[in-house]
N, CA, C and O atoms as a GROMACS GRO file, in nm:
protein
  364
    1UNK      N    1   9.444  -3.806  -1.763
    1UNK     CA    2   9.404  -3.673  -1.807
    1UNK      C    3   9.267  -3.678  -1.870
    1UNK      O    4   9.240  -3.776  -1.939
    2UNK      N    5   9.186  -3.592  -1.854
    2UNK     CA    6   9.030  -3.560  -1.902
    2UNK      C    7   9.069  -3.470  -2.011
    2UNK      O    8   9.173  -3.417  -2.051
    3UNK      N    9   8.927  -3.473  -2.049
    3UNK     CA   10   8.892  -3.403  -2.198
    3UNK      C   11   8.904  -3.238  -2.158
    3UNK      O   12   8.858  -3.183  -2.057
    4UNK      N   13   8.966  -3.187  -2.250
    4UNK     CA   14   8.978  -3.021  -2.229
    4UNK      C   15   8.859  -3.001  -2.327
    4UNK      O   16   8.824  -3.056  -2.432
    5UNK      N   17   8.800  -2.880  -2.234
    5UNK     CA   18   8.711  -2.804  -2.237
    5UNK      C   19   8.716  -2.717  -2.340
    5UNK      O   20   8.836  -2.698  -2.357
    6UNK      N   21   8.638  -2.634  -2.439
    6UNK     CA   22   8.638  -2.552  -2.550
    6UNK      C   23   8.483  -2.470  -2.552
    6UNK      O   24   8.365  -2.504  -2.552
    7UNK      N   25   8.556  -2.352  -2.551
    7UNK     CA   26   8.475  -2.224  -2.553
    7UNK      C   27   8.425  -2.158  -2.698
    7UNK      O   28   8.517  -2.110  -2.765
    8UNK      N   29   8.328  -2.152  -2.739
    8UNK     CA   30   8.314  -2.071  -2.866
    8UNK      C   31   8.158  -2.011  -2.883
    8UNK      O   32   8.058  -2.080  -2.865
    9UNK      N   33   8.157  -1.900  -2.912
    9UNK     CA   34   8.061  -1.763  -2.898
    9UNK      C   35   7.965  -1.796  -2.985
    9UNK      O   36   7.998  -1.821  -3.101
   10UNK      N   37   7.827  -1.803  -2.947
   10UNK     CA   38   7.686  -1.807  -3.014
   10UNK      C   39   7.622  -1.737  -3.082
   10UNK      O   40   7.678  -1.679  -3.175
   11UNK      N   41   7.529  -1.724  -3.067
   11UNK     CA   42   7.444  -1.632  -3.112
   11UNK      C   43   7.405  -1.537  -2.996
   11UNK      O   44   7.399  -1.577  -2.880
   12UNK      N   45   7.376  -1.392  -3.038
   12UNK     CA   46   7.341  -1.293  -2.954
   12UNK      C   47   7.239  -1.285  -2.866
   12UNK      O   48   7.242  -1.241  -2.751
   13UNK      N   49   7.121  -1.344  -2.944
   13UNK     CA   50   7.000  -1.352  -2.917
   13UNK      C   51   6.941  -1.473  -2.971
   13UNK      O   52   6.982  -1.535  -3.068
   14UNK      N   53   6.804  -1.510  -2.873
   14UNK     CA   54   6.710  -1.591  -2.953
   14UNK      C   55   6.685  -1.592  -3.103
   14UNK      O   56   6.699  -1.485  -3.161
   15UNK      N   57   6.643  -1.724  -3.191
   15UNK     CA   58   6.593  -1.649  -3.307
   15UNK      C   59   6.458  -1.595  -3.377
   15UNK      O   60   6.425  -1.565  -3.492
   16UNK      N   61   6.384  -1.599  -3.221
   16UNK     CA   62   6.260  -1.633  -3.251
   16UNK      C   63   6.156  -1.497  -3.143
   16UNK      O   64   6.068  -1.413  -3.161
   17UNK      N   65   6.248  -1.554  -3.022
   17UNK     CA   66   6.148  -1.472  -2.942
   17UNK      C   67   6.239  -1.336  -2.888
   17UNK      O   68   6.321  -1.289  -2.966
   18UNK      N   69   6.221  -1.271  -2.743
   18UNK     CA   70   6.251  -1.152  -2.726
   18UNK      C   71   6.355  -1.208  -2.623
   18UNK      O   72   6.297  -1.265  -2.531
   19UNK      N   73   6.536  -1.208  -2.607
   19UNK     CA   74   6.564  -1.236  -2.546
   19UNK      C   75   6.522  -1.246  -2.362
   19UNK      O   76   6.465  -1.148  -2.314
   20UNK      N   77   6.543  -1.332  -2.295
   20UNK     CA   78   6.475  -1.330  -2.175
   20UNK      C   79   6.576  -1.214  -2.077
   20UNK      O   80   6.698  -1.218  -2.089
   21UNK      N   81   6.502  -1.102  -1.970
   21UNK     CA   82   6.585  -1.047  -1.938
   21UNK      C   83   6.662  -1.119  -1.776
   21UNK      O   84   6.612  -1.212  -1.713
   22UNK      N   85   6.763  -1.062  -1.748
   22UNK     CA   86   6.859  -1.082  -1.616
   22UNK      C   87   6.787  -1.153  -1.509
   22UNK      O   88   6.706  -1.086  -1.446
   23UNK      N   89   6.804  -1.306  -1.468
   23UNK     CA   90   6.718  -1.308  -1.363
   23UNK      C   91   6.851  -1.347  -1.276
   23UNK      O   92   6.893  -1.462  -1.264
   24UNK      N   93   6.917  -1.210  -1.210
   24UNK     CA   94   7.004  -1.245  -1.093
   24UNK      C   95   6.926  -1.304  -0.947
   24UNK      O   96   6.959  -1.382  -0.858
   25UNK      N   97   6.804  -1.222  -0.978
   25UNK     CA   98   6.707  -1.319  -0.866
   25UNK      C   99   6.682  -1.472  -0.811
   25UNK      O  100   6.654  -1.520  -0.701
   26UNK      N  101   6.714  -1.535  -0.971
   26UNK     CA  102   6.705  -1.686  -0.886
   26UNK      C  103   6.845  -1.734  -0.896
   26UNK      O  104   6.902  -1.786  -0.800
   27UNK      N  105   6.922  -1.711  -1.057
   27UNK     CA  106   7.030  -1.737  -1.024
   27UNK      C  107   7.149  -1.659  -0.931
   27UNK      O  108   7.250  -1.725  -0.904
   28UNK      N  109   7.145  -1.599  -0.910
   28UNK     CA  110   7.238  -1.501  -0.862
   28UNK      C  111   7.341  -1.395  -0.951
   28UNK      O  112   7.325  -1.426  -1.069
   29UNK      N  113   7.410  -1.315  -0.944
   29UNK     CA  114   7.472  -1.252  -1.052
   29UNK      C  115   7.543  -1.252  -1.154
   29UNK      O  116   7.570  -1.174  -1.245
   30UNK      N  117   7.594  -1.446  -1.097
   30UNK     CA  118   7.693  -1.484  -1.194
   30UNK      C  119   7.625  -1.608  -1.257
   30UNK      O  120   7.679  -1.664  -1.352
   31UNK      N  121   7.517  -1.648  -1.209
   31UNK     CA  122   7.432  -1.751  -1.260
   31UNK      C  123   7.432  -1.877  -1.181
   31UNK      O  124   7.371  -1.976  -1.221
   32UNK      N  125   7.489  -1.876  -1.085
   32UNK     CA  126   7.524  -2.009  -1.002
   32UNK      C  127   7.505  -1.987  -0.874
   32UNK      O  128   7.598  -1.995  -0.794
   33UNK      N  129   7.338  -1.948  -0.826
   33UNK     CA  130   7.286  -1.852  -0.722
   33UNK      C  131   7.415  -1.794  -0.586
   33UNK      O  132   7.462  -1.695  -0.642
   34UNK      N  133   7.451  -1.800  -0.518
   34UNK     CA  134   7.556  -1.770  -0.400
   34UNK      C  135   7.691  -1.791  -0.414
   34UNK      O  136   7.772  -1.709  -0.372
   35UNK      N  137   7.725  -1.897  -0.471
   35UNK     CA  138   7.814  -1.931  -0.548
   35UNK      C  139   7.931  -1.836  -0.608
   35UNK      O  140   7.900  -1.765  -0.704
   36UNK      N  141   8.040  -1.831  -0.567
   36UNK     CA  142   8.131  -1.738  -0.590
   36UNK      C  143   8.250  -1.826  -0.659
   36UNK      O  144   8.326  -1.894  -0.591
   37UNK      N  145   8.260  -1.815  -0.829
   37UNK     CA  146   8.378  -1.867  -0.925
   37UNK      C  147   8.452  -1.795  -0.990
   37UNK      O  148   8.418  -1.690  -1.044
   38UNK      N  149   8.616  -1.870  -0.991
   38UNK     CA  150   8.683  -1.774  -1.030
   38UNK      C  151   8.623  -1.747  -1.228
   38UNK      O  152   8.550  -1.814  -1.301
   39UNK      N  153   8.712  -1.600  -1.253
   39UNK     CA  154   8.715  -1.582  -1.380
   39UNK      C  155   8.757  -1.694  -1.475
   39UNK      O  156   8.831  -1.780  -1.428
   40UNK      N  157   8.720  -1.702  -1.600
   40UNK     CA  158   8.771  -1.775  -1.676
   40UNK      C  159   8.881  -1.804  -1.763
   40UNK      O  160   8.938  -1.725  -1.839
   41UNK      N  161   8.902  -1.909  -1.747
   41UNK     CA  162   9.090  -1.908  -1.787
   41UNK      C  163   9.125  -1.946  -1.938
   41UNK      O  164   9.229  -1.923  -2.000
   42UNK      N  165   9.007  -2.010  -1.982
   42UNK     CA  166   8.978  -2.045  -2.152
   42UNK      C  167   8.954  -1.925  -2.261
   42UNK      O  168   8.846  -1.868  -2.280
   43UNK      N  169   9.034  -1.908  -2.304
   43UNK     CA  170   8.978  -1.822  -2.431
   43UNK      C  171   8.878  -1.881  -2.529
   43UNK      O  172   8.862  -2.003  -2.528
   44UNK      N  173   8.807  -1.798  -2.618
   44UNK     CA  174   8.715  -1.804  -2.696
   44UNK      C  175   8.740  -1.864  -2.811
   44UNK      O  176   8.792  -1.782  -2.888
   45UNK      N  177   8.722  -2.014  -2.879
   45UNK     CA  178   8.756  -1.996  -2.977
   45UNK      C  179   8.726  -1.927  -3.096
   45UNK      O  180   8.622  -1.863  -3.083
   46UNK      N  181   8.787  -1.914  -3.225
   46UNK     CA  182   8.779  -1.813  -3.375
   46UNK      C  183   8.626  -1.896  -3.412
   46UNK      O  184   8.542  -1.809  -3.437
   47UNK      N  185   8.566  -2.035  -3.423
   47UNK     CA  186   8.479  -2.087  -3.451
   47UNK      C  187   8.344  -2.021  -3.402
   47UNK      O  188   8.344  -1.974  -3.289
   48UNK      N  189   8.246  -2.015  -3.466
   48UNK     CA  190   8.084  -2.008  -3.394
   48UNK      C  191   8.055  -2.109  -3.330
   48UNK      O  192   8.131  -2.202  -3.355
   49UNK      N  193   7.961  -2.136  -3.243
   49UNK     CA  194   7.932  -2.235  -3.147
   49UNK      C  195   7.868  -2.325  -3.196
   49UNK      O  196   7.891  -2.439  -3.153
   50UNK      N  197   7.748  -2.304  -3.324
   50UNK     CA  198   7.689  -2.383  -3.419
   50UNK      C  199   7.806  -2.474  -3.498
   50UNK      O  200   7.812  -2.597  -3.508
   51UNK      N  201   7.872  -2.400  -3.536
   51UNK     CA  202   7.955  -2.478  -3.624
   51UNK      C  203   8.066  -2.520  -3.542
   51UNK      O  204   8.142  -2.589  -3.611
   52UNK      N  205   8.102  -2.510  -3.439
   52UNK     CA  206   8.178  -2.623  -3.354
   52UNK      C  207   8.119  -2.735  -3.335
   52UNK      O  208   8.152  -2.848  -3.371
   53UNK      N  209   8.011  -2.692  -3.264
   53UNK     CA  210   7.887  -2.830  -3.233
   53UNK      C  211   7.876  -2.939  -3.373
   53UNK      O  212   7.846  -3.058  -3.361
   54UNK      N  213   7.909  -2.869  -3.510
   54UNK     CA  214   7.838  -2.984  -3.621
   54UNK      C  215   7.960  -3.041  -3.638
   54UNK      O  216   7.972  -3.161  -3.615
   55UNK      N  217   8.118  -2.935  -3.698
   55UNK     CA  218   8.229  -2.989  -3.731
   55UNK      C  219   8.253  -3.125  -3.528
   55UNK      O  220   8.268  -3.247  -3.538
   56UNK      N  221   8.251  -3.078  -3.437
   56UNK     CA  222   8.270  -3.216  -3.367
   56UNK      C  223   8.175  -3.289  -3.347
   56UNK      O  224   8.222  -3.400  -3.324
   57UNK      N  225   8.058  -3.291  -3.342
   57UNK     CA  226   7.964  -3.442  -3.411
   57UNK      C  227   7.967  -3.511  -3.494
   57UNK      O  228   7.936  -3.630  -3.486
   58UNK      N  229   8.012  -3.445  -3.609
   58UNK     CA  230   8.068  -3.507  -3.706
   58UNK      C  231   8.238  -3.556  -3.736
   58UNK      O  232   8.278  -3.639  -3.818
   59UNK      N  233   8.301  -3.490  -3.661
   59UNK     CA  234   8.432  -3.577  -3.668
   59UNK      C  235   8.464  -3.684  -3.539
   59UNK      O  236   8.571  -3.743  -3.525
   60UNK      N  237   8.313  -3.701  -3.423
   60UNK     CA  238   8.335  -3.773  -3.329
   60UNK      C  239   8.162  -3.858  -3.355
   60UNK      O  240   8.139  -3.910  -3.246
   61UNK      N  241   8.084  -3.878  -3.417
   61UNK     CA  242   7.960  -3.954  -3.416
   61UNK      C  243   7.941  -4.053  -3.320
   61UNK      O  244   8.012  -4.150  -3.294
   62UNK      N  245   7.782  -4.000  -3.247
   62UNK     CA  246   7.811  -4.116  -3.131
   62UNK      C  247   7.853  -4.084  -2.993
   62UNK      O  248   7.809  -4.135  -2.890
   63UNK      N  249   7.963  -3.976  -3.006
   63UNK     CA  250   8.083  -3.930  -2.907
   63UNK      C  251   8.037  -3.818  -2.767
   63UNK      O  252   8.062  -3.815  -2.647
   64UNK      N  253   7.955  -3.730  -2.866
   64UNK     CA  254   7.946  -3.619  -2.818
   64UNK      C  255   7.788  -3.566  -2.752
   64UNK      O  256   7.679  -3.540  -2.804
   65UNK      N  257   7.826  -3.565  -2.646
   65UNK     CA  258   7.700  -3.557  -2.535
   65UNK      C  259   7.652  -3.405  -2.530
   65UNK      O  260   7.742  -3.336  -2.482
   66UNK      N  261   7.537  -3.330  -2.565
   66UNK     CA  262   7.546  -3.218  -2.560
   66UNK      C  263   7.426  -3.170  -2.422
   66UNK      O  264   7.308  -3.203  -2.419
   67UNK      N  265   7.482  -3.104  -2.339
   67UNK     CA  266   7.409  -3.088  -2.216
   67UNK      C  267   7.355  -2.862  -2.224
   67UNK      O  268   7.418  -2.764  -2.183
   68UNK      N  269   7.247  -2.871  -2.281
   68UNK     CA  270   7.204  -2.737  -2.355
   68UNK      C  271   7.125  -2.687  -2.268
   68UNK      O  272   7.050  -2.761  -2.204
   69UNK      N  273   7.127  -2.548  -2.248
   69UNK     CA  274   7.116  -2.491  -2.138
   69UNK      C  275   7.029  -2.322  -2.215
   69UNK      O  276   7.050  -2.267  -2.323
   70UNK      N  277   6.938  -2.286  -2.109
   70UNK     CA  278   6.862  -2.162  -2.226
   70UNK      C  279   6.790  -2.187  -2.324
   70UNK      O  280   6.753  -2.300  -2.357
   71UNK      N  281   6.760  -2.071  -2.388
   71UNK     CA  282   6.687  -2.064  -2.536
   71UNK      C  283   6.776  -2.161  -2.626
   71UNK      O  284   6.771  -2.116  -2.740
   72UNK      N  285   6.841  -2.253  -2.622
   72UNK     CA  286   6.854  -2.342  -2.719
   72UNK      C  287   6.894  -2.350  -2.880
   72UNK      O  288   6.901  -2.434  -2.971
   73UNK      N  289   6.919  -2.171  -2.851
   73UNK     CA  290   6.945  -2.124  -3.005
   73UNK      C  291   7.060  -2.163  -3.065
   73UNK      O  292   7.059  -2.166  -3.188
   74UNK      N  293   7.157  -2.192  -3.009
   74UNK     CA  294   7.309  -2.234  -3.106
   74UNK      C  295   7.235  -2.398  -3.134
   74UNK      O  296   7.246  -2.447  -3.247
   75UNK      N  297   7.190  -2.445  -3.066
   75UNK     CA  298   7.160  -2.603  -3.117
   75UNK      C  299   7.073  -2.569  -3.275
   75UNK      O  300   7.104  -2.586  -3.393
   76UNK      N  301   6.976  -2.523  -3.220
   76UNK     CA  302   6.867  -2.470  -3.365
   76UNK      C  303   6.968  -2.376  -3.457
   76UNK      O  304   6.899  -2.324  -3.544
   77UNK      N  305   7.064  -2.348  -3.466
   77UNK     CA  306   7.096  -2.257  -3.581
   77UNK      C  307   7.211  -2.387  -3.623
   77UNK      O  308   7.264  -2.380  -3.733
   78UNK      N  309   7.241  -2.489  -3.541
   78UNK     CA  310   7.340  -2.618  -3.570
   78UNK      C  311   7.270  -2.746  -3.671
   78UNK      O  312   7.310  -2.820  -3.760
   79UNK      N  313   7.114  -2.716  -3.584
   79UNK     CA  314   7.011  -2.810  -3.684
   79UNK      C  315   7.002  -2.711  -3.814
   79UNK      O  316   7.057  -2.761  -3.912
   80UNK      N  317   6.951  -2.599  -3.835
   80UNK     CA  318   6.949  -2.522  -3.952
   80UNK      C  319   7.078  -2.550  -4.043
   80UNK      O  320   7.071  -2.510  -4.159
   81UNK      N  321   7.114  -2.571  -4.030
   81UNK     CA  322   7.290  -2.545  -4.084
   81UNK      C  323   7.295  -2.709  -4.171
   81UNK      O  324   7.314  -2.737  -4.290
   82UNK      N  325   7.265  -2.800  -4.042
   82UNK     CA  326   7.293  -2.951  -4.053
   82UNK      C  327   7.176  -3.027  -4.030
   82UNK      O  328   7.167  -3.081  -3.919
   83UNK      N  329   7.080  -3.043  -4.115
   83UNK     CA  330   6.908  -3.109  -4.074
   83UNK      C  331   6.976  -3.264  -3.976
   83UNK      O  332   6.928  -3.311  -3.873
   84UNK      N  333   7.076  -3.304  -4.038
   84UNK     CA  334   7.124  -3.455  -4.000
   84UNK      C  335   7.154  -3.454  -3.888
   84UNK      O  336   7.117  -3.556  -3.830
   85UNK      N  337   7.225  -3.360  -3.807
   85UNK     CA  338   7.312  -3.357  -3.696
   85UNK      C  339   7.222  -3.454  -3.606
   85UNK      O  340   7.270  -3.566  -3.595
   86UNK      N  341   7.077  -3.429  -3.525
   86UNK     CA  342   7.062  -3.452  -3.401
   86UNK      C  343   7.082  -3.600  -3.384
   86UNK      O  344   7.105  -3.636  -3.268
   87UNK      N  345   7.077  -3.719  -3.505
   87UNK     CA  346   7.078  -3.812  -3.440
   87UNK      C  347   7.249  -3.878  -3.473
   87UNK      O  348   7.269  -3.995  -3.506
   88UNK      N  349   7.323  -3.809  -3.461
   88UNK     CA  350   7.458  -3.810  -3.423
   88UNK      C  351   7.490  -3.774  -3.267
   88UNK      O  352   7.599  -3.801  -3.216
   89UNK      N  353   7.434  -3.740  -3.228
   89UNK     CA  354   7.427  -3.723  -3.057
   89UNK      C  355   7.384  -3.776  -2.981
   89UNK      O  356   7.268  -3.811  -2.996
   90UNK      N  357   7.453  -3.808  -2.862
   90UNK     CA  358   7.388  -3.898  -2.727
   90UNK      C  359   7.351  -3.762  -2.684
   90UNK      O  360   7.390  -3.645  -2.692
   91UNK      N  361   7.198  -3.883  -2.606
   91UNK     CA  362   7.121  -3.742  -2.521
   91UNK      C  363   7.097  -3.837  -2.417
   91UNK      O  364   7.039  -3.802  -2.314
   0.00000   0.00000   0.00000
C-alpha cells in the first residue's frame, strides 16, 4: 500500500502580485491540456495548506518532498509562519 494523498485549501490569492488570470489556452480547462479526469474523491481537509505543510515537515524531517506548482504562495505563507521550515525538506 502507498502513501494516501491529503487535500487542504490555500490561500486565495497571491500575496504579492495580481492573481494570474485562466490560461485554459495552454492548459486546457481542467489544467491538464486534453486530458479528461475524473472528479475528485478526497475531501478537503479542516487544516490550511501552510500549516499542513509545517505541522508534516516537522513531524516527518527529511521525509517530505514538496513538488510546488504556481505562485508559490502557500510555501511563502509556510516560510512566514516557520523561517526554519525550508531546510527540513528534500528538494
Amino acid at each position: 500500500s502507498g502513501a494516501r494523498a491529503s487535500v487542504h485549501a490555500g490561500e486565495a490569492k497571491p500575496l504579492h502580485i495580481a492573481p494570474n488570470p485562466p490560461s485554459a489556452e495552454v492548459h486546457g480547462v481542467h489544467g491538464f491540456g486534453e486530458k479528461t479526469i475524473p472528479d475528485p474523491s478526497l475531501k478537503v481537509g479542516d487544516q490550511h495548506a501552510a500549516d499542513y505543510l509545517i505541522s508534516s515537515a516537522r513531524t516527518r524531517p527529511g521525509e517530505l518532498t514538496v513538488c510546488a506548482v504556481g505562485p508559490l504562495t502557500n510555501i511563502a505563507v509556510a516560510i512566514q509562519k516557520d523561517p526554519d521550515l525550508f531546510p527540513t525538506l528534500n528538494s
